[in-house]
N, C-alpha and C positions, 0 to 999 in steps of 0.2 A: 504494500500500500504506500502511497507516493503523494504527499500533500504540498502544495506551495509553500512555503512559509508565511509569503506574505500576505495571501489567502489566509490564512486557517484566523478565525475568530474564534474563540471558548474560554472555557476555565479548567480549572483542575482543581480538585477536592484532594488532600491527602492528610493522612494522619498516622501517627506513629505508632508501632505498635509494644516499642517496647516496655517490657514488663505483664505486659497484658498478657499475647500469647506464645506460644510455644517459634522460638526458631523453625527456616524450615531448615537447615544445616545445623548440625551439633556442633562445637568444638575438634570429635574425635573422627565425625564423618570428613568435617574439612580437612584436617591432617590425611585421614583414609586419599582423600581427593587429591593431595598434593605429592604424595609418594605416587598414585599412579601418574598423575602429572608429568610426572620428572623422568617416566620413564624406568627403564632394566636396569641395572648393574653395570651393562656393559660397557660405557660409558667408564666407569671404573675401573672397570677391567681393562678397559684401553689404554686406560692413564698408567695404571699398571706398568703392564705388558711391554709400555713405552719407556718407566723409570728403570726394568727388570733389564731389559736390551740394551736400555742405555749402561746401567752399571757393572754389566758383566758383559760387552762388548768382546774384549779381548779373550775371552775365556772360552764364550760360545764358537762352536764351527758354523761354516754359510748356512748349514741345513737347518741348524737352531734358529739363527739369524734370521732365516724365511718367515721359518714357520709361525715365530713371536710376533714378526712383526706384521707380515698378513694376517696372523690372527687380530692381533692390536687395531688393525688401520681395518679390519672388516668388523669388529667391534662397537668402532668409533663410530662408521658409518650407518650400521643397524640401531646404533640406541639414536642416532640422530633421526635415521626414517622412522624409527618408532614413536619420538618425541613429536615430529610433526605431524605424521600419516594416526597414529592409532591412538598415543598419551592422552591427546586432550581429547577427541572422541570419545572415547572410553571414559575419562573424567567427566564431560560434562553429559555424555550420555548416566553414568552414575548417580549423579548431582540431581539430573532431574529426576530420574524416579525415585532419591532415597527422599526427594522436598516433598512430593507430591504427599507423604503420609501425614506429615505434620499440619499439613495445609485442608488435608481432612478434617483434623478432629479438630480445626478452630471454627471457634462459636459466632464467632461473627465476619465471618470472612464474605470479601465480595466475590469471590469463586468456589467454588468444591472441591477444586483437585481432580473432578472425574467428566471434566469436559473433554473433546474430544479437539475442539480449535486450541488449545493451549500454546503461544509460544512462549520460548524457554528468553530470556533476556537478562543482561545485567546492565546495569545503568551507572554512567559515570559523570562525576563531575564536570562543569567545563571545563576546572581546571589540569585535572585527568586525560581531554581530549588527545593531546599529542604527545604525551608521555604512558608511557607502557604502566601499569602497576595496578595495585586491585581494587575491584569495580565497588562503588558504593551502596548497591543494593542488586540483588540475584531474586528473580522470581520470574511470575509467569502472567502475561498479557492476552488477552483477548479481545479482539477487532467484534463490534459486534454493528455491522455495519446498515443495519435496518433501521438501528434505535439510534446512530449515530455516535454511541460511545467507545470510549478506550477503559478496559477495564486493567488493574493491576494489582497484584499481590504477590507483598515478594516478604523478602528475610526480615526486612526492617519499618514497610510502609505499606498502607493500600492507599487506593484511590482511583476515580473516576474523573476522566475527561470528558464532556460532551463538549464534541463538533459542531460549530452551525455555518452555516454557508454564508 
């Protein structure tokens, strides 16, 4: 969905939920979240394989030599396809269904958890725009484009936008 900017007239209602209700991210799920994040070991193991080669250079014969370091340098490069092709797929594929449960059992939520439009979003500051680092709020949006609103529930806020032309 694609609005003007200089088009769009509305408001936005939000409010906080902290203390009220339940995170939709634990503490332990977010840690869970950020070891798959980062990826395999191997990555380690590369770094390794690299100080191993380096320090016993003269010790090793060519066939050692090879084998350390094609192993190291095809290490390096599978924790890196992994970090970008699968890590964060798999993290945020995670993320969303471990939030969804939380998001059930609150009392007052403007969503259910058990919609079928849900998208997955995090929201950043503007000051956040052009710098990399972590997003201000993580939840789930829905476009409901009959009734004209933007709905949202996330970690730390809800609220509703309505659209007018």
């Amino acid at each position: 969905m694609q609005r003007d900017a200089e088009r769009v007239i509305g408001f936005m209602e939000s409010e906080s939920q902290e203390g009220e209700e339940k995170k939709l991210l634990s503490p332990v799920q977010i840690g869970i979240q950020l070891v798959i994040g980062l990826g395999p070991l191997l990555l380690v193991g590369a770094i390794v394989a690299g100080i191993y080669l380096f320090r016993q250079w003269d010790e090793l014969d060519v066939l050692h030599r090879s084998l350390i370091g094609c192993g190291g340098f095809a290490g390096l490069v599978a924790g890196f396809i992994y970090l970008i092709k699968i890590g964060l797929f798999i993290r945020y594929a995670d993320a969303i269904s471990v939030s969804k449960v939380p998001m059930q059992r609150r009392t007052e939520a403007l969503l259910s958890g058990r919609e079928d439009d849900l998208v997955a979003v995090e929201l950043f500051g503007r000051e956040k725009w052009m710098k990399p680092g972590m997003s201000d709020d993580f939840g789930f949006l829905q476009i409901d484009c009959p009734q004209r609103i933007l709905r949202f529930e996330g970690h730390w806020t809800a609220g509703r936008c309505h659209l007018r032309r």
